[in-house]
N, C-alpha and C positions, 0 to 999 in steps of 0.2 A: 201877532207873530207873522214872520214872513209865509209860512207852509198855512197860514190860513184860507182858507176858500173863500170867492169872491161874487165865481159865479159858475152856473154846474146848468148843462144841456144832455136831456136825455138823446140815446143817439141807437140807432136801430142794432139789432141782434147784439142785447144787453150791453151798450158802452156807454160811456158817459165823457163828456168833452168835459174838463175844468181847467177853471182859470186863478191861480192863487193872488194874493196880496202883492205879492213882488214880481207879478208877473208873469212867473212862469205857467205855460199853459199845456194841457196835454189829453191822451186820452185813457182812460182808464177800460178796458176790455174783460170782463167778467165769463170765464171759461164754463161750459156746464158742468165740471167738476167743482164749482166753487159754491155753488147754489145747495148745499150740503148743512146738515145741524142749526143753527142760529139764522143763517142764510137762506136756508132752501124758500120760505116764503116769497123773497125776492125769485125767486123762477113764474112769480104769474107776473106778467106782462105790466099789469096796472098797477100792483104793490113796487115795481122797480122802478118806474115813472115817478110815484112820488116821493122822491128824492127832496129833500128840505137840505138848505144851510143853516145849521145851530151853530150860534155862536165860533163858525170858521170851520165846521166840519159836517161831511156828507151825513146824513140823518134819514133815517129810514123809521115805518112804525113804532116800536117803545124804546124807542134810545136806541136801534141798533145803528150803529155808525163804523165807517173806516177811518182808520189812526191818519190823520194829514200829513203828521210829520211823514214816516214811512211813503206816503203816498208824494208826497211833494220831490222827497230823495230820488223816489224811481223814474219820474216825470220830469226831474231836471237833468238827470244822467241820460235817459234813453227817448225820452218825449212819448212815453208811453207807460204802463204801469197793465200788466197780465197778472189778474186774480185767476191761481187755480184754487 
C-alpha cells in the first residue's frame, strides 16, 4: 500500500522521521500527553528507540503500533503528523 513504511529514524525529544512507499516523508512528534494508557511505556527513552517496521507499520513491543493510513494522511497534508 502506498501509506506503508519504508523507513523510520529515531530523532531526539521523542520524534520519529518516516518515509512511506510512495514517498512521502515526514516527521512524526509524540507530545508528553500522548505517552498515556497503552503508550506510556514508550516515555522511557529506550522502549521508544526500538521502533520496528512490521509488515509497513511502526511497531513497538507487543504489537503496539500507529495506524499508517492515518499517519501517512497527516504527513502528506501538513509534512508532519503531532501525537497528543
Amino acid at each position: 500500500m502506498e501509506w506503508d513504511v519504508v523507513d523510520v529514524k529515531v530523532m531526539p525529544d521523542f520524534s520519529l522521521w518516516v518515509r512511506f512507499r510512495d514517498g512521502i516523508e515526514g516527521v512524526i512528534h509524540c507530545s508528553p500527553t500522548f505517552f498515556r494508557g497503552v503508550f506510556a511505556p514508550l516515555h522511557d527513552p529506550l522502549q521508544f528507540a526500538s521502533v520496528a517496521i512490521v509488515d509497513g507499520v511502526l511497531t513497538w513491543l507487543d504489537n503496539l503500533d500507529l495506524a499508517p493510513d492515518a499517519m501517512h494522511t497527516e504527513i502528506k497534508q501538513h509534512g508532519y503528523w503531532k501525537l497528543e
